[in-house]
C-alpha positions as CSV (number, residue, x, y, z in Angstrom):
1,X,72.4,101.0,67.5
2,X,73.8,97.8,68.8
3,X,73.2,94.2,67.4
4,X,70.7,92.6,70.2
5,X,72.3,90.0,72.1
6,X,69.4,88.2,70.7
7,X,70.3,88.5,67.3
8,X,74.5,87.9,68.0
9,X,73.1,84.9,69.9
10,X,71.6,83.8,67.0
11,X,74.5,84.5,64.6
12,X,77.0,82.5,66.4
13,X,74.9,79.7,66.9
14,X,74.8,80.3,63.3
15,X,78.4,80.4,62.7
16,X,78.9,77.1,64.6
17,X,76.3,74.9,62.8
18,X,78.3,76.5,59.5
19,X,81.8,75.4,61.2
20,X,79.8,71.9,61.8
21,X,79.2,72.0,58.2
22,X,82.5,72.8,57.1
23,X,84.1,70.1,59.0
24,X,82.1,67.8,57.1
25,X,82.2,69.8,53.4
26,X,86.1,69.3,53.7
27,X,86.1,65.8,53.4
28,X,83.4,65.3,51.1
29,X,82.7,68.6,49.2
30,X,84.1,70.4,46.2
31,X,86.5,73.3,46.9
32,X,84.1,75.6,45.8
33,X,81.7,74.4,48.4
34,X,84.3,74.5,51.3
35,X,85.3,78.2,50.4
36,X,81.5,79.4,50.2
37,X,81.2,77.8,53.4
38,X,84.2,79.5,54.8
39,X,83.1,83.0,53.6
40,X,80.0,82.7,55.2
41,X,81.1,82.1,58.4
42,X,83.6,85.1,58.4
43,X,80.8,87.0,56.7
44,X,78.6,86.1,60.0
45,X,82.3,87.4,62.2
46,X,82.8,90.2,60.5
47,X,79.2,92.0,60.9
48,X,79.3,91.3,64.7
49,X,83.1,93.1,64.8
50,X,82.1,95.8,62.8
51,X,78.9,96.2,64.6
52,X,81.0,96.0,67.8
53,X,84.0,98.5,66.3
54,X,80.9,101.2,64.9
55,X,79.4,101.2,68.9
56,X,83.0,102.1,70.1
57,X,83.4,105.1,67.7
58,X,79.9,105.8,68.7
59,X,80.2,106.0,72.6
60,X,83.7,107.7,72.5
61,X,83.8,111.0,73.9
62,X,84.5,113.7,71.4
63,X,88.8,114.7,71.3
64,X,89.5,111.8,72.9
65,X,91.8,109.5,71.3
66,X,91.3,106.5,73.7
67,X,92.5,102.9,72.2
68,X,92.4,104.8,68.4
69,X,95.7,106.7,68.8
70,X,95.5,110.1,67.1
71,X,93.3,109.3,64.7
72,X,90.8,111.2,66.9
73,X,92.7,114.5,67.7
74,X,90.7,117.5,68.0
75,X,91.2,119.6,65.3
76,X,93.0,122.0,67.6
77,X,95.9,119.7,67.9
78,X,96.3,119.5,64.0
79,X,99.1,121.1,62.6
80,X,97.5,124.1,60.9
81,X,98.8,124.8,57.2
82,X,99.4,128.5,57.8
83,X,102.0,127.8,60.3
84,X,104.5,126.7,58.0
């Protein structure tokens, strides 16, 4: 199931007040500050991609390799063992 557009809504507005943030945190803050900062905002990126990259290997249509290369061969176009 698909993030709401709702809830990605909410997580890049989110992700920019935490950019805001880290604007200021670089000047002022610690290191250690700045980095946490940093990971949260590519924490926030990185569940809507993966959400994003799950709902295409959802929808795809079974055997088809589309954008993923072979990756998604049926297994009738594997090499079988027994032929060698």
């Amino acid at each position: 199931m698909a993030l709401s557009e709702t809830v990605k809504e909410s997580m890049r507005e989110a992700e920019s007040h935490l950019r805001n943030a880290l604007s200021f945190a670089a000047r002022t803050e610690r290191p250690n500050i700045v980095a946490h900062i940093a990971k949260l905002i590519a924490g926030i990126d990185n569940i809507i991609t993966a959400d994003e990259l799950i709902d295409k290997l959802e929808d795809r249509t079974s055997g088809s390799s589309d954008m993923f290369g072979p990756f998604y061969r049926s297994d009738d176009d594997l090499p079988c063992m027994d032929d060698e």
